[in-house]
N, C-alpha and C positions, 0 to 999 in steps of 0.2 A: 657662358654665364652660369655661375652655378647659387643656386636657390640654398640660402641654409635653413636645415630641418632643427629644430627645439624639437627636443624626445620630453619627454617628464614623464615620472614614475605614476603609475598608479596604483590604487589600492586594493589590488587582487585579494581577494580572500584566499586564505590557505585550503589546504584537502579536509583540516578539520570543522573550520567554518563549513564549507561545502557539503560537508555531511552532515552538518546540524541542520543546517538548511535544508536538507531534501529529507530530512526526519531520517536519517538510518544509521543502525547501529555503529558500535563499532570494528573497525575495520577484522574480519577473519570471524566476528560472531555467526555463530550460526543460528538459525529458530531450530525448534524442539517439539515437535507433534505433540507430545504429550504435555509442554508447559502451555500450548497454543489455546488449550481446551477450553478452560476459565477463562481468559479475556475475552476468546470469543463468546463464549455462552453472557459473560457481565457484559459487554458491550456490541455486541454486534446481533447477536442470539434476536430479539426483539425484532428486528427490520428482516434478518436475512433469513431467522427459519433454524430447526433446530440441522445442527450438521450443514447450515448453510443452503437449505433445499429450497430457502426463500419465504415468502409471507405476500398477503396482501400490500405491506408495505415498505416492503425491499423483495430485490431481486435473489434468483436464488445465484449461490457465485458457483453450485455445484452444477455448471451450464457450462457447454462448449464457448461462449463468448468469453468467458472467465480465464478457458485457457492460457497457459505459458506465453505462448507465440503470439499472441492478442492483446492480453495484458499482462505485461509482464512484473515482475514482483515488487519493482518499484510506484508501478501504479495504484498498488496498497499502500505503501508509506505516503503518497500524493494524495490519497482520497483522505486518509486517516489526517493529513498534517490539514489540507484545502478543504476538504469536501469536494464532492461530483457533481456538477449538472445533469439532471438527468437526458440519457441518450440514448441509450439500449432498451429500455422502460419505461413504465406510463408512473413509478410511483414515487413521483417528486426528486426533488433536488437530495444529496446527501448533503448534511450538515457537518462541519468539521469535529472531529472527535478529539480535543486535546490531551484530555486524562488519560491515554492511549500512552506507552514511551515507546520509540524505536524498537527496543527488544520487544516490548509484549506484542508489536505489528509483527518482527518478523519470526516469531512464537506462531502468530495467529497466520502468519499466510503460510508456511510449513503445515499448521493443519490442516486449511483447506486444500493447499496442492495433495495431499495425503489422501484427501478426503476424494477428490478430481479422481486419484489414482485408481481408487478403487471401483469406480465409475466408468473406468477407459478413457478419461478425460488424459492427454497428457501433452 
């Protein structure tokens, strides 16, 4: 007896929908330590601490939990596009940051892996 299968198409997003959706750049962009500076100090500077060393109200991200192999640099564009639960930390939930664009996240996480580097963080 053979059972017949209906296939039907579905509507896959493309690799560029996919990218819009995870917030990141485009594809071969790279960040730029030096452009990273400014968005960090406008939007993140506040919670995280100057050079990222933290605050009473964000963590600092120049911490071995920050690392590559921990969180990797997508987990920036994730936090920037969703916001974070807080997990690692006692100082609240992070809130979505939208005025952020793909390029100035990965601006801003080139600085701080820079910043890891000089740290021994790597």
């Amino acid at each position: 007896m053979t059972i017949p299968i209906l296939l039907t198409a579905c509507d896959v997003p493309g690799p560029e929908a996919r990218r819009q959706a995870l917030h990141l750049p485009p594809p071969g962009f790279k960040g730029i330590v030096e452009k990273g500076i400014e968005p960090f100090e406008k939007y993140c500077m506040v919670c995280h601490g100057v050079k990222g060393r933290g605050t009473d109200q964000g963590p600092p991200l120049i911490d071995r939990v920050y690392r590559p192999d921990h969180h990797a640099d997508l987990s920036f564009h994730i936090a920037v596009r969703d916001g974070v639960k807080s997990h690692h930390w006692r100082h609240g939930d992070m809130q979505p940051i939208p005025l952020i664009t793909p390029e100035e996240t990965e601006h801003i996480v080139a600085y701080i892996r820079e910043e890891q580097r000089r740290v021994g963080i790597e």
